[in-house]
C-alpha positions in Angstrom: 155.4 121.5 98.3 155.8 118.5 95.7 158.5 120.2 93.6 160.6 121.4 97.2 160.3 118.1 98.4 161.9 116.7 95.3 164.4 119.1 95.3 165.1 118.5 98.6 165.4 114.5 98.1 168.0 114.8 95.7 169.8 117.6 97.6 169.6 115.0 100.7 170.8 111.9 98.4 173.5 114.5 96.6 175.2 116.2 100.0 175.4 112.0 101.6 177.4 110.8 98.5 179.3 114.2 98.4 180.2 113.1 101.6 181.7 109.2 100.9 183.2 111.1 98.2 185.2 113.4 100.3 186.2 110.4 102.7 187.4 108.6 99.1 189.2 111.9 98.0 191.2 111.8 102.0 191.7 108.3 101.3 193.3 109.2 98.0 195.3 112.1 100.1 197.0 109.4 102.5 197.8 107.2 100.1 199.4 110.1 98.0 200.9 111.1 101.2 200.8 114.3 103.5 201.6 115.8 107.0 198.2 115.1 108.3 197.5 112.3 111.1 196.0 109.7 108.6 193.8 108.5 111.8 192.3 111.3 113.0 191.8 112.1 108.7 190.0 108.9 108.0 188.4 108.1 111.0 186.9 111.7 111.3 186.1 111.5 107.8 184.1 108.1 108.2 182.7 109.0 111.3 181.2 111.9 109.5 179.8 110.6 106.6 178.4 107.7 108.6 176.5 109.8 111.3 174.7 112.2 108.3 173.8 108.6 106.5 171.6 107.5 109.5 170.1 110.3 110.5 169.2 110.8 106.0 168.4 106.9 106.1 165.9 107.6 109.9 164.8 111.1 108.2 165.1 111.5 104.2 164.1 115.6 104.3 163.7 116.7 107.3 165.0 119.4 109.8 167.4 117.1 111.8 168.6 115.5 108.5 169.4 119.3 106.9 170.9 120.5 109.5 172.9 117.3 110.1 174.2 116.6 106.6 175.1 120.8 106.7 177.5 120.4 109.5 178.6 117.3 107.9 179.5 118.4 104.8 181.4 121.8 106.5 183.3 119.4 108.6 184.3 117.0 105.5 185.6 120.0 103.9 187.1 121.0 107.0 189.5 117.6 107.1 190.5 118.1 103.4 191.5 121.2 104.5 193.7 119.6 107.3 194.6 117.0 104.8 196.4 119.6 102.8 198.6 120.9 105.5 201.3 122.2 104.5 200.5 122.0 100.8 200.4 124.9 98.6 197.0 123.9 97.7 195.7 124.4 101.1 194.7 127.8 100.8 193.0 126.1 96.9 190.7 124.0 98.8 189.6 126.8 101.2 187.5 127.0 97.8 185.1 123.8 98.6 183.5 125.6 101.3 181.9 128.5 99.6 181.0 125.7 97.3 179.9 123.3 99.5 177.6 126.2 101.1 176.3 126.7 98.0 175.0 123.3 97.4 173.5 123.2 101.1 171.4 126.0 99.7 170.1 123.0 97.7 167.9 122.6 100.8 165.8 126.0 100.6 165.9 126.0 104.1 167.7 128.7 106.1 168.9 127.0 108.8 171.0 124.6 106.8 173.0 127.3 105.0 173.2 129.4 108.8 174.1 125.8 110.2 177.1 125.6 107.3 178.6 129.0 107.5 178.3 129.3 111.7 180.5 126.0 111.7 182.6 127.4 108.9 183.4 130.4 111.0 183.4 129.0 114.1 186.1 125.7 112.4 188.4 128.6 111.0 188.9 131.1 114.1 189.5 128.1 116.4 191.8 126.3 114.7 193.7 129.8 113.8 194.2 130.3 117.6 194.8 126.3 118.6 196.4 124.9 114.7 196.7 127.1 112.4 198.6 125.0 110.5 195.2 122.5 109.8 193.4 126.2 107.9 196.1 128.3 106.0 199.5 127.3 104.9 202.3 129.1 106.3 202.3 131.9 108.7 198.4 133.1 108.9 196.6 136.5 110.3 193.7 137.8 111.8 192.9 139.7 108.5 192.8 136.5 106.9 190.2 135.0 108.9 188.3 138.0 108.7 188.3 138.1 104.7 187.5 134.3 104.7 184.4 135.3 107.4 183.2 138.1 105.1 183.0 136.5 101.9 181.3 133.5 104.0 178.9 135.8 105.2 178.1 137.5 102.0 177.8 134.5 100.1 175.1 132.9 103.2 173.4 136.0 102.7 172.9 135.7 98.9 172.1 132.6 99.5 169.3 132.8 102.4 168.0 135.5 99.8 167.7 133.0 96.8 166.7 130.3 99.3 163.8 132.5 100.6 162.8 133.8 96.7 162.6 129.8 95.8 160.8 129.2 98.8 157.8 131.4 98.1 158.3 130.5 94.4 157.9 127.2 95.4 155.1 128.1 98.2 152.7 129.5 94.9 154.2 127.2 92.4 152.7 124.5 94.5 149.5 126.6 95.1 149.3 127.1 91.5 149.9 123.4 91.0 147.2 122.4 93.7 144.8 124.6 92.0 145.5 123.1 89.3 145.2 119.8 90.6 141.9 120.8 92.3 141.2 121.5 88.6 142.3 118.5 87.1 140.8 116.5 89.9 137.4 118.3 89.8 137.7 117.8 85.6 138.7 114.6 86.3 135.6 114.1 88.8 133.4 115.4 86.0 134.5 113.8 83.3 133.9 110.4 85.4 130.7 111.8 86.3 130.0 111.8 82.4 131.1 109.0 81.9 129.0 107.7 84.4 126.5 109.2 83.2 126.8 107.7 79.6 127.4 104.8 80.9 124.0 104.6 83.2 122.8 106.3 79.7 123.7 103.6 77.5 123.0 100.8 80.8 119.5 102.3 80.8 118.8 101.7 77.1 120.3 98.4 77.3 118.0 97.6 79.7 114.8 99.9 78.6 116.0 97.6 75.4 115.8 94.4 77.2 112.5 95.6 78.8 111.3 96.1 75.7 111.8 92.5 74.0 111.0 91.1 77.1 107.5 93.0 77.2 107.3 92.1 73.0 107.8 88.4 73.9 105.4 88.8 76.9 102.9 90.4 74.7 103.3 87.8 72.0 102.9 84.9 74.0 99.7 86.8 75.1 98.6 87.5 71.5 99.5 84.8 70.4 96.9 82.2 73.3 94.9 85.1 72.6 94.5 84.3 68.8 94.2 80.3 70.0 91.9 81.1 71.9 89.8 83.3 69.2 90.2 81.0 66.7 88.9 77.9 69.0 86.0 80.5 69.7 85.5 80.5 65.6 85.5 77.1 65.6 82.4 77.2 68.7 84.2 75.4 70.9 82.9 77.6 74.2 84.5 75.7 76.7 88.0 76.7 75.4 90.2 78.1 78.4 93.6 79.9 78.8 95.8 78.0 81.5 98.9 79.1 81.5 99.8 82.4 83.0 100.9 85.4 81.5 103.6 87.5 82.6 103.0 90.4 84.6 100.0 92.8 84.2 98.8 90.7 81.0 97.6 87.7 83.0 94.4 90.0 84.0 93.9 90.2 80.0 93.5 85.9 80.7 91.3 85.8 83.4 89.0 88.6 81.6 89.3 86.1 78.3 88.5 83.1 80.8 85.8 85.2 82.0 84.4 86.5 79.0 84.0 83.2 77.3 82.1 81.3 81.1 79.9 84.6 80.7 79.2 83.5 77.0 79.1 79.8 77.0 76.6 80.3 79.8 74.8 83.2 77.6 74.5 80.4 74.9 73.7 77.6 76.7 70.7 79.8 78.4 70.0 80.9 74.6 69.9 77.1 73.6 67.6 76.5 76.3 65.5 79.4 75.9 65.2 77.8 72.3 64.3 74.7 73.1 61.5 75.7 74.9 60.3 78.0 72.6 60.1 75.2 70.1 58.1 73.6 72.3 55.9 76.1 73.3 55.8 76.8 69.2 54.8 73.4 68.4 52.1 73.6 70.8 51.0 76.5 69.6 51.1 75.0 65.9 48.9 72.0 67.4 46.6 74.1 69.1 46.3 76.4 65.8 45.8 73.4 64.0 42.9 72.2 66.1 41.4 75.6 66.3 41.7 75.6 62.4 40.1 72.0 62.1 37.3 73.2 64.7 36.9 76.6 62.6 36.7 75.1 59.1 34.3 72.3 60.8 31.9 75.5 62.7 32.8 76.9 59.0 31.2 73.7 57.0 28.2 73.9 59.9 27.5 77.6 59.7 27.2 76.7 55.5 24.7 74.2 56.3 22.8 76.4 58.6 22.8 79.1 55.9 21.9 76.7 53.6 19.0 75.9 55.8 18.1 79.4 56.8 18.3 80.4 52.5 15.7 77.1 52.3 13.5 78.4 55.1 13.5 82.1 53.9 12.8 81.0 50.5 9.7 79.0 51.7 8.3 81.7 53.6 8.8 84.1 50.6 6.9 81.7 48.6 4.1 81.1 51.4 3.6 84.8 51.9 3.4 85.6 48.1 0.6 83.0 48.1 -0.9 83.9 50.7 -1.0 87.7 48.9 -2.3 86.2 46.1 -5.0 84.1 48.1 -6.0 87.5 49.9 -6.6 88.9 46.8 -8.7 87.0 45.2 -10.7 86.7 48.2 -11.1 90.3 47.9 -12.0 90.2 44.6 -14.4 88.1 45.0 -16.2 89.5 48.0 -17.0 92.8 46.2 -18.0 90.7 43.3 -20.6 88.6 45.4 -22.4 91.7 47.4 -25.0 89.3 47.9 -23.5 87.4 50.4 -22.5 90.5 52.6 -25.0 90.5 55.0 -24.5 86.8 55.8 -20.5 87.4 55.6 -21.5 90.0 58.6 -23.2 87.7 60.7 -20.7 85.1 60.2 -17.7 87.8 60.5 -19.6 88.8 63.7 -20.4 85.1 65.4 -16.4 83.6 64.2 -14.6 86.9 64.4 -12.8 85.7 67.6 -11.9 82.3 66.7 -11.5 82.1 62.5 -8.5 84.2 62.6 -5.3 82.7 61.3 -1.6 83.9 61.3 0.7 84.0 58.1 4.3 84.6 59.4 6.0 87.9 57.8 9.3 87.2 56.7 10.3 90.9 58.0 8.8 91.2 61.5 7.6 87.4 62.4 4.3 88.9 63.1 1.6 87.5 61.6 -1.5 89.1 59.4 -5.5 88.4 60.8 -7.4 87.0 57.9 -11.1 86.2 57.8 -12.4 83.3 56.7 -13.6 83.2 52.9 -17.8 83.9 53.2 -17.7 81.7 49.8 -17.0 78.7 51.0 -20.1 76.0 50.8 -22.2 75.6 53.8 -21.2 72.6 55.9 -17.5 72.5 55.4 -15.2 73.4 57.7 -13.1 76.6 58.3 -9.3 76.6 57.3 -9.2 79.0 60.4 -10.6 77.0 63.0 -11.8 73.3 62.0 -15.5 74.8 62.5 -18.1 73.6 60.0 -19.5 76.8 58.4 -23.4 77.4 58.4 
């Protein structure tokens, strides 16, 4: 209903100055002079105008105010009327109320143009029984009236029509404009939305943006006491520590550093230790290798000796048993040589055989070899065997 309601405020604001107009145009009239009372003209006319004013000023479009400034406007027409008694132009101005009805159509509201004509009607049969003088000039009849009351009613009945056709035109053109103000609106909505939307868009990459150099700045200040930290570590300095916090999640990546370099200056210093003792225990091994060594080469130098000895010994036996070979056979030798002396060799084998024995050690078993004493040896001397002077 926005276009009817603007129509209907500038009808409203056009039939309340049509009104001070028409009090203006009497005034004009009773200046200009005429048969009608000038009080009952401009008082009326004032009185008029006023009342439809208020009730437009209390109510700018609504029933009270159409119907009001409609039987205004008929009764302002209705004192020019009188203000043209006896005129020639009275019957002239009979004119201003078809056209006044037609601009109380103006309202598109039926009861303002049934409000106009009813008065209209009503205004010219009175007065043609009580004045006649204050509606038509001269003598005036009933067939008058009646032509005056059919062209009113013909005219209120075009108009009702038009007024009813721009009522429903106005009904859909304000359905037509609502949809398409639900449209705009919902366009508008949507196109907000978007731009909402791109703007959270853009406000999330300014701030994934923002995230991002504050996580590069986080992670350099990390990397960067991280590489301190490494090169202190180059440099072997293992009690190196990382104090100062890191942002976030990285300040675990600290305490594992911290951690990691405890665990190794403790994995050194147990190295170091386990070095030092193992140089000690090595140089006690070195001293007790070195003793064993100076007690090996010294059994060494006394095992050469003994060899020495042993080489010495042998070589005396060897010599002592080769002699003694020798000695055994000569003495065989010269027992078959001297057969003679066997019989007494038997008796003195026989009477020493027990006790003239002698043992020559064997350089191959350690036994030794029973040898008899020589039967040539000269009576009276004693036996090599025994001490025993032969016989």
């Amino acid at each position: 209903m926005i276009y009817m309601n603007k129509l209907r405020n500038q009808a409203a604001i056009a039939i309340v100055s049509l009104l001070w107009i028409n009090l203006g145009l009497m005034g004009l009239r009773a200046w200009w002079g005429m048969d009608a009372d000038p009080a009952i003209l401009l008082g009326g006319g004032a009185a008029i105008a006023a009342a439809a004013t208020l009730t437009w000023w209390h109510d700018r479009t609504g029933t009270a105010t159409q119907v009001s400034t409609a039987l205004a406007l008929a009764a302002s027409v209705a004192l020019l009327v009188y203000a043209f008694s006896g005129s020639p132009l009275q019957i002239d101005v009979h004119m201003y109320f078809f056209a006044s009805l037609a601009i109380c159509a103006a309202w598109v509201d039926w009861r303002a143009i049934l409000a106009f004509a009813s008065f209209t009607a009503l205004h010219h049969l009175v007065l043609y029984l009580v004045l006649p003088a204050a509606v038509f000039p001269g003598a005036a009849d009933i067939g008058r009236v009646v032509l005056h009351a059919v062209i009113l009613v013909v005219e209120a009945g075009a108009l009702l029509a038009l007024g009813r056709s721009l009522a429903k035109a106005f009904v859909q053109n304000d359905k037509a404009i609502r949809k398409a103000q639900i449209a705009t609106d919902q366009a508008a909505e949507l196109s907000s939305k978007v731009k909402l939307a791109q703007q959270q868009i853009l406000d999330d990459a300014d701030l994934r943006d923002s995230e991002r150099s504050r996580d590069n700045e986080r992670l350099q200040t990390a990397m960067d006491a991280l590489g301190r930290g490494l090169h202190q570590l180059a440099q072997g300095d293992l009690r190196f520590r990382l104090t100062d916090s890191f942002d976030g999640s990285l300040d675990k990546l600290r305490g594992d550093f911290n951690s990691s370099m405890e665990t190794l200056e403790q994995l050194v210093a147990g190295l170091s230790r386990s070095a030092r003792e193992m140089r000690h225990g090595s140089n006690s091994v070195f001293a007790d290798a070195e003793h064993i060594s100076q007690r090996t080469e010294q059994q060494a130098v006394s095992l050469e000796q003994t060899a020495a000895a042993i080489d010495r010994i042998t070589g005396n036996v060897q010599t002592a048993f080769t002699r003694a070979g020798e000695a055994s056979q000569l003495v065989v030798e010269a027992t078959e040589e001297r057969v003679g002396f066997r019989s007494h060799r038997h008796q003195c084998g026989q009477r020493h055989d027990r006790d003239r024995e002698f043992i020559l050690p064997d350089r191959h078993h350690h036994q030794g070899d029973r040898r008899h004493c020589v039967p040539d040896q000269p009576a009276g001397t004693q036996c090599r065997c025994r001490g025993r002077p032969r016989r």
